[in-house]
N, C-alpha and C positions, 0 to 999 in steps of 0.2 A: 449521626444521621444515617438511616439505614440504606440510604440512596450511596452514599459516598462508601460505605463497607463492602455494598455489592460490588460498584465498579473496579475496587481499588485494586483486585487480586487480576483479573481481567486485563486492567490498565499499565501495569508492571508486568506482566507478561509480555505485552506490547512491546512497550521499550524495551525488555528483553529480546528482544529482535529486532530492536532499532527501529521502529516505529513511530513517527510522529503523531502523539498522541493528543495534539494542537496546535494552531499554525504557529507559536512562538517557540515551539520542540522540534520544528522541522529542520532550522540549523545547527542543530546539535547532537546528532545521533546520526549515525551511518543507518541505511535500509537496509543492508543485507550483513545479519553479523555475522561474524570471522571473517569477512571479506572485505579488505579492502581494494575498490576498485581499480586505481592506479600500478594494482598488482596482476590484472588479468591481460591476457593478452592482446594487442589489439584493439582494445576501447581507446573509442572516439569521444562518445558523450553518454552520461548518466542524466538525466533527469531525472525529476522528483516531483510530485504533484497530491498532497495531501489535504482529506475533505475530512471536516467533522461538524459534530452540532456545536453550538454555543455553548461551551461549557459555563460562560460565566451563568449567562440567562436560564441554564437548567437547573443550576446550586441555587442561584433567588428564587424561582418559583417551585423547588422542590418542595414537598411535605415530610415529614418526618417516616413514614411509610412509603414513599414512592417506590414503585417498579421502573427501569429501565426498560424501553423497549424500542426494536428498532435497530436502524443503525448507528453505529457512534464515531468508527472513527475510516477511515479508508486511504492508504496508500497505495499510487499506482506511478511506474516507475516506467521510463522507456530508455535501454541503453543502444548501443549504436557501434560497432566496430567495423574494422580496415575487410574486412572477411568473412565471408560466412564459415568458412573454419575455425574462425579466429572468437566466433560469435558460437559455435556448437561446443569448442572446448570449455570456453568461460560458462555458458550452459551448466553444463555438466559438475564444474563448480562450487555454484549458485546452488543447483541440485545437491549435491552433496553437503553444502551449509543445512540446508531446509532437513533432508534425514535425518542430519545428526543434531538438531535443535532440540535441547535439554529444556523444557518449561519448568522444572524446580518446580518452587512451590505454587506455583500455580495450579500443580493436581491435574492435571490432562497430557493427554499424550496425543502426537499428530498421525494419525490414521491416512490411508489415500484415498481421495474420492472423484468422482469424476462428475467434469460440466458437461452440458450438452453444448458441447460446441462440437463444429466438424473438420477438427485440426489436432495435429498433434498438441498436446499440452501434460502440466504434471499440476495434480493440487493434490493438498492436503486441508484436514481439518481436526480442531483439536475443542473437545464441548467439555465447558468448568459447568460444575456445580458451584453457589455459592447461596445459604441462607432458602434455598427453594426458588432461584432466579438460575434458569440457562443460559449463558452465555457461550456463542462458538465463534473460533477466531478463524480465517480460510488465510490460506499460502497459495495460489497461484504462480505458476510461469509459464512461457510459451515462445520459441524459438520459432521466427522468421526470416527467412534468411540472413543477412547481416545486425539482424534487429532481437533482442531479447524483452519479452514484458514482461514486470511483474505485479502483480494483486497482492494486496494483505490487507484485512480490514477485520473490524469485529462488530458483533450484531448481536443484541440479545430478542428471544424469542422470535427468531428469524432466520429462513435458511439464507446465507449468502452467496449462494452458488448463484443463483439466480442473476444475478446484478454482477458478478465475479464475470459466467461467462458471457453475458451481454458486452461489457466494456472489452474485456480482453480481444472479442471477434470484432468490437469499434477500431479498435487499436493496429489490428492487420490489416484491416478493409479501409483505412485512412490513409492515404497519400503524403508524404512531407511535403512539406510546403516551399515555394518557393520562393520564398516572399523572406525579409531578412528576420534573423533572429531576433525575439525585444523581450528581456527577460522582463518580467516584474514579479514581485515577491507575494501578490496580492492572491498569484493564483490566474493571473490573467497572459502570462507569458505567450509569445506568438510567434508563429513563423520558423522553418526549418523543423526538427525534430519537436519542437513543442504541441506543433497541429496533431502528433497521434497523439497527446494526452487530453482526454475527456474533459473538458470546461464545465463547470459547476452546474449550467443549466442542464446539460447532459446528466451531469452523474444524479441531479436531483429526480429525474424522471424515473429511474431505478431506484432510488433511497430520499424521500425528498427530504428528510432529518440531517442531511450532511448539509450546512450551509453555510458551512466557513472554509475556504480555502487557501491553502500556502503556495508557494513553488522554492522548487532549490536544483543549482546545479552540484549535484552530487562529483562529478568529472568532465572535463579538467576545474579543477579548483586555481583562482586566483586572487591575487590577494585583495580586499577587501569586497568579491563576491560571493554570499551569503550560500554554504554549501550542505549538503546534506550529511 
């Protein structure tokens, strides 16, 4: 199927960066590779919050010919540390994974580009050819005081800057909540640090093709809660 050859180089690039590539991938794969979190300094909490389309219901109504279009899959990530020190160095990090992210075969290279947001921030973008189908995958992050966020998401024939820095400037402009933590796996998690991750209805006014959500507490990991 020429729908599933298109995504499939795209899609493993993903995961090559640890990417939740559907809510059932989301506890199985670290978001930020070579990094694992329990090793930065000063983190408090990882979150994880992953949106995509229906994969099952796009492979049944695929045609033999279908184009991808659109967005497909969207990681966004809020961590949380003792410090804004302690939050700049692990920054820096995080930055240093994303420069040195090798995409192999995947045939693209990540380039800098810039959102229209009016904040410090770092992205990149990285545009696959595959079959005559554009596919571009964006890196975002953005350092807030004691708070790091980050974007990753892929879009075919679509720019994602757009929706990149909409959510990222939701993500500063959002207050934690005071209200108690209540993880669910659904994507619907509440309260405390969960309030700056973008809730499905949110994310879909910018992409409304994302409409299956995860969540995962990426750090502190405990045992038997489902982690990123």
């Amino acid at each position: 199927m020429r729908l599933l050859r298109i995504l499939g180089p795209a899609l493993m690039a993903l995961l090559m960066l640890g990417v939740a590539t559907a809510p059932v991938a989301a506890q199985d794969v670290d978001p930020a590779e070579g990094t694992d979190f329990q090793d930065l300094e000063g983190i408090q909490k990882a979150y994880v919050r992953s949106y995509s389309v229906d994969f099952m219901a796009m492979m049944e109504s695929a045609t033999p010919d279908a184009e991808p279009s659109g967005w497909f899959v969207l990681t966004i990530m809020a961590l949380e540390f003792d410090s804004e020190d302690n939050a700049s160095s692990s920054h820096d990090v995080l930055l240093q994974d994303l420069e040195t992210t090798d995409m192999g075969d995947a045939g693209a290279t990540f380039e800098d580009a810039e959102l229209d947001v009016d904040f410090d921030h770092t992205a990149k973008l990285a545009v696959m050819e595959e079959e005559g189908m554009t596919s571009t995958m964006l890196l975002a992050t953005a350092q807030d005081g004691n708070h790091i966020y980050i974007v990753i998401g892929l879009t075919f024939g679509e720019d994602p800057g757009v929706a990149a820095g909409s959510l990222l400037t939701s993500m500063k402009e959002t207050d934690i909540s005071d209200d108690e933590e209540m993880f669910s796996v659904d994507g619907t998690s509440m309260g405390g640090l969960w309030a700056k991750l973008p809730s499905v209805d949110q994310v879909r006014k910018e992409a409304p093709s994302l409409t299956q959500a995860t969540d995962a507490i990426a750090y502190p990991v405990t045992e038997g809660t489902p982690a990123g």
